[in-house]
N, C-alpha and C positions, 0 to 999 in steps of 0.2 A: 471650552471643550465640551462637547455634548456626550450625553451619557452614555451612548455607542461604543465612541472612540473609546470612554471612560473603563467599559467592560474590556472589550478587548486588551486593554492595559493591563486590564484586572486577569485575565485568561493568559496573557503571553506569559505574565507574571509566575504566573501558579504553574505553568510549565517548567519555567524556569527552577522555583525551589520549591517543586515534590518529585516523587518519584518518575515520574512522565520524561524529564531529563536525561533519564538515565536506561529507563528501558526500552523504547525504541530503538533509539541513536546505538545504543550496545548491539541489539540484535544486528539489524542490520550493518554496523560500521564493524562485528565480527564477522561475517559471513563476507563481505566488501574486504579484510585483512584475508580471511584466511581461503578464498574463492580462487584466486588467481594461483597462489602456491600449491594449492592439492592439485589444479590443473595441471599444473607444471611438472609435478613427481608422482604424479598419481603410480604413471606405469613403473618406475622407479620401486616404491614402495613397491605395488601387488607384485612385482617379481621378485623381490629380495623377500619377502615373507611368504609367500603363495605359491612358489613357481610349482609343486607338483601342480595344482589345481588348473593350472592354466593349459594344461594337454599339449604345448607345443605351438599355442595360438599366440600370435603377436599385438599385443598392444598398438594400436595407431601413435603413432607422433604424435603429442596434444600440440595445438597451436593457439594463439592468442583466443580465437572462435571458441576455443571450449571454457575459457576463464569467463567469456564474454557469456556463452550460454547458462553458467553456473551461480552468474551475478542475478539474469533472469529470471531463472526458475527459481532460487531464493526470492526473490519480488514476489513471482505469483503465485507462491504458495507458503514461505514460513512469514513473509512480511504481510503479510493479508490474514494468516490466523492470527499475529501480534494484532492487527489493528480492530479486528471482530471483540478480540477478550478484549484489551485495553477501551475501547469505545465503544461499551458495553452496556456503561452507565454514563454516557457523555451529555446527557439532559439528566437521564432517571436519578443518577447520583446526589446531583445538588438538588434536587425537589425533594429527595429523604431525607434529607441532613438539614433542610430548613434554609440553605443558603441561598436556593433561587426567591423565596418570599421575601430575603432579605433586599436580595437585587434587583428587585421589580416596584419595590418603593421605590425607588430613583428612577430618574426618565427612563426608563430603558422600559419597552415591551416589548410582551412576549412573544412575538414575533421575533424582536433582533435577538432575543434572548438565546433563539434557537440558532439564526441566520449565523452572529457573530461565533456561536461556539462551534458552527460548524467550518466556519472558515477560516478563525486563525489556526483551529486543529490541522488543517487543509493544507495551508500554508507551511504550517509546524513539519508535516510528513514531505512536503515536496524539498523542504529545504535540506532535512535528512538524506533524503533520496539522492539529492546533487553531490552532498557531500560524499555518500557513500560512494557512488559514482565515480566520483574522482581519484577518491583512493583504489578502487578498481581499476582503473584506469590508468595511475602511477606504476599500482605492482605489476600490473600487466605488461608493461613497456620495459618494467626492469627484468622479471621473471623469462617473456619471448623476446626482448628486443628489437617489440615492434607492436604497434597498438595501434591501428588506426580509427580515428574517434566517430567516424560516422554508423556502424555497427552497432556499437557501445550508446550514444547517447539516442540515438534515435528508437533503439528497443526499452532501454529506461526511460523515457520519455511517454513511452505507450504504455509501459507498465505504471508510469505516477497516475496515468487516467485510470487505469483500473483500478489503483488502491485507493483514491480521490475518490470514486463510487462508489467503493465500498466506506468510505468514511460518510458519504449522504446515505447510504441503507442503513449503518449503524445509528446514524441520527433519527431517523424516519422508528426505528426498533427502540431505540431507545425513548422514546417519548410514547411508543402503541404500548409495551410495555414493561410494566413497575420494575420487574426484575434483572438485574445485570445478567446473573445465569440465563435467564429467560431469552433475554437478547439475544446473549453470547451464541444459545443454541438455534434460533432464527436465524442468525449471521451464518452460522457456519453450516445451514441448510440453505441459504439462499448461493451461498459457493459452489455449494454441488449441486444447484442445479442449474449454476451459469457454465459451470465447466461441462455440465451434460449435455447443455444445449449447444455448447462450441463443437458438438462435435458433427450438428446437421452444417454443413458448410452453405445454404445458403440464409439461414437466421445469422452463422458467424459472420457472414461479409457485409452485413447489414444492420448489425447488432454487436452491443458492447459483448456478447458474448464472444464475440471472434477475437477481443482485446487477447488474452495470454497466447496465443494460438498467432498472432502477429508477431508481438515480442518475442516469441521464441525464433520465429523467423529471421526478423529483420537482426537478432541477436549472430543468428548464423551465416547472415550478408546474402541474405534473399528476397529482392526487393519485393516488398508488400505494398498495396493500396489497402491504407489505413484511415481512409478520408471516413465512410459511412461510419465505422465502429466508434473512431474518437467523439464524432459528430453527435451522434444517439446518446453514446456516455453522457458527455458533457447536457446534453436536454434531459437525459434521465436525472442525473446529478439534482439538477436545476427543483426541476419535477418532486424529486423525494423529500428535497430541504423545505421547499414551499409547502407540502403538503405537511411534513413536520411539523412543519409555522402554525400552520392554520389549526390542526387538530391540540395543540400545547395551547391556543388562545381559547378552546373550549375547556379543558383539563382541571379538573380540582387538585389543587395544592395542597 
């Protein structure tokens, strides 16, 4: 088994019994429970506690589309500030604590060192995401009595590219630099200025920028061409992790 594989083992592992288990998969698979039912009662509630406030104005009907939009906008935005803090210190952590020198004695360089962590973390969030997905997907069918999956998977689907790229920024930050704070507040300056820039519509149709700005769409069953946005993602993605590589092979330990 080469010492790749060996790490990776070693990372799904450490997923598994620390805390990483449990704060994700929480955030998201609450938001995934409780998305579909506020839909559903939302109007329910605000007129049984609110109705002065509402002047006489009627609530729309919610229909499946609004569970479906409220699954997205949790994606692209509380599920993206978890993955900025959480993958904060996703190199910088174990090079302070001494554990990457331990792990670089073994065949593994630094290169995969970065490659691997960035990928089964990758992995770790898209498999979340299906999950959470699904359960969305269940209480939505139970809540309207009708859920049809092409809406639903196809905007979570765009939304795992988005948070997939920001798992390669986090990588690329975490390794420029020492500080998880440090990161933390790069990550969540490089958000607003991806959300700033989705709002010139021709960088967003051409550009991962237009990523949340599709999800929201295709969430609402308004068919999006989402070819150029995924496409640039996935080469940006590519692009950040590589260059991660390369500058973590110069880096004092």
């Amino acid at each position: 088994m080469s010492g790749n594989v060996v790490f990776a083992r070693k990372e799904a592992l450490e997923i598994l019994r620390t805390w990483r288990i449990w704060v994700l998969p929480g955030i998201l698979l609450f938001f995934a429970a409780t998305g579909p039912v506020l839909a559903r009662y939302t109007p329910e509630i605000v007129s049984a506690f609110a109705p002065d406030q509402l002047g006489g104005f009627q609530i729309p009907t919610p229909t499946y589309l609004d569970a479906y939009a409220q699954w997205v906008k949790n994606l692209s935005q509380i599920a993206l500030f978890a993955l900025i803090i959480i993958y904060a210190g996703l190199v910088s952590g174990e090079s302070k604590s001494g554990t990457a020198v331990l792990v670089l004695t073994k065949p593994v360089s630094r290169s995969a060192f970065v490659v691997v962590k960035s990928a089964v973390h990758t992995l770790f969030y898209a498999v979340v995401l299906v999950l959470g997905t699904l359960l969305t997907w269940g209480l939505t069918a139970v809540a309207f009595h009708t859920a049809p999956g092409s809406p639903l998977w196809s905007s979570a689907l765009v939304s795992l590219v988005l948070g997939e790229l920001f798992i390669a920024v986090m990588t690329l930050l975490s390794v420029l630099i020492g500080s998880s704070a440090g990161a933390a507040g790069a990550g969540l300056g490089a958000y607003a200025l991806l959300s700033i820039a989705g709002m010139w519509k021709p960088l967003a149709r051409y550009s991962p920028a237009g990523l949340g700005n599709d999800a929201t769409a295709l969430a609402a069953g308004t068919p999006t061409d989402v070819l150029w946005p995924v496409v640039t993602a996935f080469a940006l993605m590519v692009a950040l992790v590589a260059i991660a590589a390369a500058l973590y092979r110069r880096k004092d330990l």
